[in-house]
N, C-alpha and C positions, 0 to 999 in steps of 0.2 A: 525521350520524355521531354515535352516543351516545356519551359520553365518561364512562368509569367511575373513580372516582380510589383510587389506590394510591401506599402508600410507595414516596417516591423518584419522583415526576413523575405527569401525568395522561396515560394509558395509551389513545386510543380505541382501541377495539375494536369487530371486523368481525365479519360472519358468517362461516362457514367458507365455505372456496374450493374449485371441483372443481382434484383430482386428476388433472395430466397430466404425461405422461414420458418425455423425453427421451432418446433414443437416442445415443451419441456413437460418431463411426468413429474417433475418436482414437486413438493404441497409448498404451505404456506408461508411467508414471512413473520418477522418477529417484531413486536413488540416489547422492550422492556423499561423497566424501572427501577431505581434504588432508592433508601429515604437515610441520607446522614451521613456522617463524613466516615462510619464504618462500610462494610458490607453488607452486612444486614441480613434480613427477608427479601427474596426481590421477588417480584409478581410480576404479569404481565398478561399478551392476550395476545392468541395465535392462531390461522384455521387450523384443519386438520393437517396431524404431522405424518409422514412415507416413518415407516423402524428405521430410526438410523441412530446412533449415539448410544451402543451400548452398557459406556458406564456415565452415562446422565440421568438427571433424577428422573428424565419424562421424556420420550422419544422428541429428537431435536426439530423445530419449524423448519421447513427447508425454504428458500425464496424460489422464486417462478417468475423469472425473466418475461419478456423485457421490462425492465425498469424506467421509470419517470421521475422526476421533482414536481411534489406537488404546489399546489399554488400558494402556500405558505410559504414558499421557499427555502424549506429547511428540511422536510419527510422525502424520501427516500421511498416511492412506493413500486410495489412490484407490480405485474400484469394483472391482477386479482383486485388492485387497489389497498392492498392493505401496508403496511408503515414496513420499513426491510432495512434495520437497523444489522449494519456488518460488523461479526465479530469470528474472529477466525484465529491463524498465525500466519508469518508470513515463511517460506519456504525457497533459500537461494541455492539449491545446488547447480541449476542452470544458470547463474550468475560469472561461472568462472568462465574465461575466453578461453579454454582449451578443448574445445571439439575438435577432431578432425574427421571430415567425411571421409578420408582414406582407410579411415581404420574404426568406425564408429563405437563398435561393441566393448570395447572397454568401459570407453566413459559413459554408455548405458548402463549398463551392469550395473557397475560401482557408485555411480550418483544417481541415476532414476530409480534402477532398480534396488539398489543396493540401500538406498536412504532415503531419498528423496519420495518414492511413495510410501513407505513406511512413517511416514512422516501424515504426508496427506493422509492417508486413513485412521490416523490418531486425531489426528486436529478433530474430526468428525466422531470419531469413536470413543475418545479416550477423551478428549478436551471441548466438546459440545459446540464447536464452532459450527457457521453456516456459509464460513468462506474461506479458501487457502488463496494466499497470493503469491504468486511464481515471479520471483527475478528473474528475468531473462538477460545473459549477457548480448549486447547490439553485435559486437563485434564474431559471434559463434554466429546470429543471424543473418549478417550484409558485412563477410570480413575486409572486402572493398569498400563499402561505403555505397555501393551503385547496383548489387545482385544479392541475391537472394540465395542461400544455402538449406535447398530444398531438402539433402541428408538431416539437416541437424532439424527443422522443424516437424520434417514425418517422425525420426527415431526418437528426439527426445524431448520435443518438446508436446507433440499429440498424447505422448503416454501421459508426461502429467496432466496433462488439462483433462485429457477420459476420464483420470483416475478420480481427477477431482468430482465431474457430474456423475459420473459411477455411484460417488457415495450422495448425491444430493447437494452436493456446496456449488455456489455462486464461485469462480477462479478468476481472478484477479490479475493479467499479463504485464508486467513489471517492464518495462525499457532500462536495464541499467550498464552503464560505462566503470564504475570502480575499477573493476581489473582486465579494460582493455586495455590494448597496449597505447591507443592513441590516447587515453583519459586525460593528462594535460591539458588536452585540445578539445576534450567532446566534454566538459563541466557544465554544460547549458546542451541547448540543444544544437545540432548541425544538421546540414542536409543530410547524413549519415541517420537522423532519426526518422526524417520522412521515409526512409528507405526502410529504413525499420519494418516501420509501421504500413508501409504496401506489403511489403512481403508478411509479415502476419496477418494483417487484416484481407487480405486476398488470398491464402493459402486453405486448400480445402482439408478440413479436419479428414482422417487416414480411415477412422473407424464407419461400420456400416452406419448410413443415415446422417453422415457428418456433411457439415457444410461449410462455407466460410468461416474464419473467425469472426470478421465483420459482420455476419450475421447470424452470430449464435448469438441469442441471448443472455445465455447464462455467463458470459465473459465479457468483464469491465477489463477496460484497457485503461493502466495508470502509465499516463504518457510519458515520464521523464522522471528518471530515482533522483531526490536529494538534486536540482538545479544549484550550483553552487559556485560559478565563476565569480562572484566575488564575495566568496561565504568566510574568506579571512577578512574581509573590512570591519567585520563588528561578530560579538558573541549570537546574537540575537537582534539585529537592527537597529537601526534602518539601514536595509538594502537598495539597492539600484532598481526601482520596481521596474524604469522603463527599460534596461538592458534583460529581465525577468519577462516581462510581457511580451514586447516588440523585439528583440533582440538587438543585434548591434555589434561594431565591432571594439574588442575589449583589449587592456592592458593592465594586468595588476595580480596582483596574489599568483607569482611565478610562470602568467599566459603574457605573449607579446605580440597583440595586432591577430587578434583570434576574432574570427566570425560568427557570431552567435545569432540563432535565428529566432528564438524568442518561441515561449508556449502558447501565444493567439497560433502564431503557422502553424505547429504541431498539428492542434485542434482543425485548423481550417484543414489542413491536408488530411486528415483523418475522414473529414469527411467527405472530402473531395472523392476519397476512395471509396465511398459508397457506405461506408458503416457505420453501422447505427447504434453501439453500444454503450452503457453507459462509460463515463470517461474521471478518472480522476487524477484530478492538477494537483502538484504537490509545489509548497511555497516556498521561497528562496533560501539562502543561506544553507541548505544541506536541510530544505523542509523545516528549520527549528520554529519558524512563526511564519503563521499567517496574516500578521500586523502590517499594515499599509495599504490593503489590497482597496479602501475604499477612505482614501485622508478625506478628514475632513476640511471643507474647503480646494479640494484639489481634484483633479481628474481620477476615475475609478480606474482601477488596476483589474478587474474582473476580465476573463476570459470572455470573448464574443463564440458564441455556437449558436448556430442556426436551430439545434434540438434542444436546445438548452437542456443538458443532459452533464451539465459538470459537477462534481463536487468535489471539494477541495480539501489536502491532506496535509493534515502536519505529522512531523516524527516525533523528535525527543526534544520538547521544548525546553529551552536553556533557565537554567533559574540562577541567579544569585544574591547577593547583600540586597542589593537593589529592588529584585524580585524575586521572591521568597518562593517555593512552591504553595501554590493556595487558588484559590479562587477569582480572587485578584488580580492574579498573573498570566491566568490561565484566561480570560475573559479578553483580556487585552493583545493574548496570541488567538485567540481563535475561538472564543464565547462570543464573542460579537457581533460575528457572520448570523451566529445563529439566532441571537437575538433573544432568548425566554428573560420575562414571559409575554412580551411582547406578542402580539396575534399574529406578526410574521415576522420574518428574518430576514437577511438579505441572500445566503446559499446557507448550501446543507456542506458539511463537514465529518471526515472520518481522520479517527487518532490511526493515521495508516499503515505506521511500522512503530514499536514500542517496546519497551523493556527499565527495567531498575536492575542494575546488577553494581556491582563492587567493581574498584578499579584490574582490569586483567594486565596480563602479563605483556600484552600487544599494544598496551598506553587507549585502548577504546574504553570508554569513559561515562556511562549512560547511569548518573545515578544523582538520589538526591539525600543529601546530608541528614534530614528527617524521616525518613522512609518509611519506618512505622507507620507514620502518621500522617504522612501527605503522600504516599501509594494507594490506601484506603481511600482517603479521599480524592487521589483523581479518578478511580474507576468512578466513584459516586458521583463526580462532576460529569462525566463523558455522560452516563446514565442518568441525571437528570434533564441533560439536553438533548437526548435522544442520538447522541454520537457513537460509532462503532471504535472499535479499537483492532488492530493485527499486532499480536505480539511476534515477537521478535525474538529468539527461534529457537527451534526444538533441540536444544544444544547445551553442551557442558557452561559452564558462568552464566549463559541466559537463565531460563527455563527450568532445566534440569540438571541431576547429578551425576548422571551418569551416561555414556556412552560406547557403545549399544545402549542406549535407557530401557529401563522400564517406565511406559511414558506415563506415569505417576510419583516418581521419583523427582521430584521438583527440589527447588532453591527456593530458600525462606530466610530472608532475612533477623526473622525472631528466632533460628535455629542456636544463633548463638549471641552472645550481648551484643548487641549494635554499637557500632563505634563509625562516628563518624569519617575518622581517619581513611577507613577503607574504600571512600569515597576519594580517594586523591594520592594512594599508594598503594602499590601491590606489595606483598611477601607471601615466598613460600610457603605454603600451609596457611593460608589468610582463609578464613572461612568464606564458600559461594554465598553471596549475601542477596543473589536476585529477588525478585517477587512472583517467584513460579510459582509458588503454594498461593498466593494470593489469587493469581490468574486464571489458572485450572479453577476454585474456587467459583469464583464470578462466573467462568464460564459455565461452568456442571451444573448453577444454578438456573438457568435460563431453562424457560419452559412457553 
């Protein structure tokens, strides 16, 4: 592979790729709306929907790849042209680095099979989603950093992605490092992600009529989980935007003289390799804000793509004294991009991995002191900007109570008094305080 070097990281670059494409029977995308800082009545407007969603109030819109940004810069529209607002959950069983192609079938079984599509045909059935998004561990992908582990992409990572267009969802291919072994060293991206992302995006789907990843339609590739090499400098910003964009080489929050190649490369090599799909960039610090990406008075942070096909994700924005959970706060992480009601925006944006739950046992911490009250109204804020949401996961403290679930068995924070406390201490027997009742909810209402 020649490797050609450019501002902002080292870029390899392929020959061109043929040209193939993807047919979807999927129907339409979604439109929707909320009015007030409750839940509400939501309304909306959608073509005709495929039967999918059997405990939904109204068979679910399904989207119909390939997707666009319209010229408002903020809609999301599908090949049909109509608005393709994502809301789904997100699904990491393939996130752990323990494949081994010598012996595959266990960790089939027990993660694909075993949970991992029981999961995906929930999201769709039980929870009204229109898209599941798959963590993929890099290192189960390219455990070298330079080939490709063609066992783990046919056995287990084709099953979820069929599983997913099987049911009509839009599938979501996640790059994530957390539990590789090299993760110190891969907190941004590395050539190890270019690598990546050749081997998925060039790998031909296993099932009859499959084709590249890169050129299915129905699969957005979210380039890089949580960018985070210097996500210990601050709660929530300001981050290092030009080490985030450009990459660079780094020294700080426990890395020494690490290479980081920065999410313009990402993007350009993405589509260096020929694919055309949509792409979503997730913002620094561990994704918690998308604040900085266009200072005022200063050079834009925004991703360069030639398809202009990016839209940008945030996780679990950080709120404190300072910034309260509200509208407020949430405008200045990532309302702004989008701009209402402004007649355009500057990009479109998805809340791309999400959750409210109570302090757990494991010190993970996703919650906000007023829950009751500022849960409600972030759905109602995502939904009045036309922003999607992937909740964050079908699992015991997120989502639900129980495991094996009944996947209507959710975490409701009003189950038992709220107390703030539980937002910053765990104890045995502490009640699941997530916002699972609230999110099935929202989603079951979508029509």
């Amino acid at each position: 592979m020649r490797v050609f070097r450019f501002p902002g990281g080292d870029r390899p670059r392929r020959g061109g790729r043929r040209s193939r494409v993807r047919f979807s029977v999927c129907a339409a995308a979604l439109t929707l709306a909320v009015a007030g800082a409750g839940l509400g009545a939501l309304t909306g407007t959608a073509g005709p929907a495929a039967a999918s969603g059997t405990g939904c109030a109204s068979p679910v819109a399904q989207p119909v790849g390939p997707f666009s940004i319209a010229s408002n810069h903020r809609t999301v529209l599908d090949s049909k042209g109509r608005p393709f607002i994502s809301y789904g959950t997100t699904v990491p069983g393939l996130a752990q680095a323990n494949f081994s192609p010598q012996d595959p079938q266990p960790y089939v079984q027990s993660v694909v099979d075993g949970k991992d599509i029981p999961k995906i045909d929930a999201t769709a059935d039980v929870w009204c989603g229109n898209t599941v998004r798959l963590q993929v561990s890099q290192y189960d992908v390219t455990p070298d950093g330079s080939t490709c582990d063609t066992t783990f992409l046919t056995d287990a990572l084709d099953a979820e992605v069929h599983a997913g267009e099987a049911k009509g969802l839009a599938v979501v291919v996640n790059d994530t490092t957390e539990s590789d072994p090299q993760d110190n060293s891969e907190r941004d991206p590395t050539t190890a992600t270019f690598t990546f992302w050749n081997c998925v995006s060039q790998h031909t789907e296993s099932w009859p009529g499959g084709v590249e990843y890169g050129q299915d339609p129905q699969v957005i590739f979210d380039i890089f989980n949580e960018p985070r090499a210097d996500g210990c400098s601050s709660a929530n910003g300001p981050y290092d935007m030009n080490l985030w964009r450009n990459g660079g080489t780094y020294t700080g929050c426990g890395q020494t003289d690490i290479k980081y190649q920065g999410m313009d490369a990402v993007v350009y090599h993405i589509r260096e390799d020929g694919a055309t799909n949509l792409l979503w960039a997730e913002g620094p610090g561990a994704a918690r804000t998308l604040a900085g990406l266009t200072p005022a008075g200063g050079p834009s942070y925004l991703l360069t793509d030639k398809l202009n096909k990016v839209v940008y994700a945030i996780h679990h924005p950080v709120v404190g004294p300072g910034d309260p959970a509200g509208s407020a706060t949430w405008w200045k992480e990532f309302g702004y991009l989008v701009d209402l009601p402004a007649a355009t925006g500057t990009a479109p944006v998805v809340s791309g991995e999400w959750t409210n739950e109570s302090a757990t046992a494991n010190g993970t911490n996703y919650c906000w002191s007023d829950a009751p009250t500022s849960v409600p109204a972030y759905l109602s804020y995502l939904q009045k900007l036309g922003v999607g949401m992937s909740a964050y996961q079908l699992a015991d403290d997120s989502l639900l109570t129980a495991n094996p679930p009944a996947w209507t068995e959710t975490t409701n924070y009003t189950a038992a008094p709220w107390n703030s406390a539980y937002c910053t201490s765990y104890k045995s027997g502490q009640p699941l305080l997530g916002a699972g009742a609230d999110i099935l909810a929202w989603f079951q209402r979508q029509d």
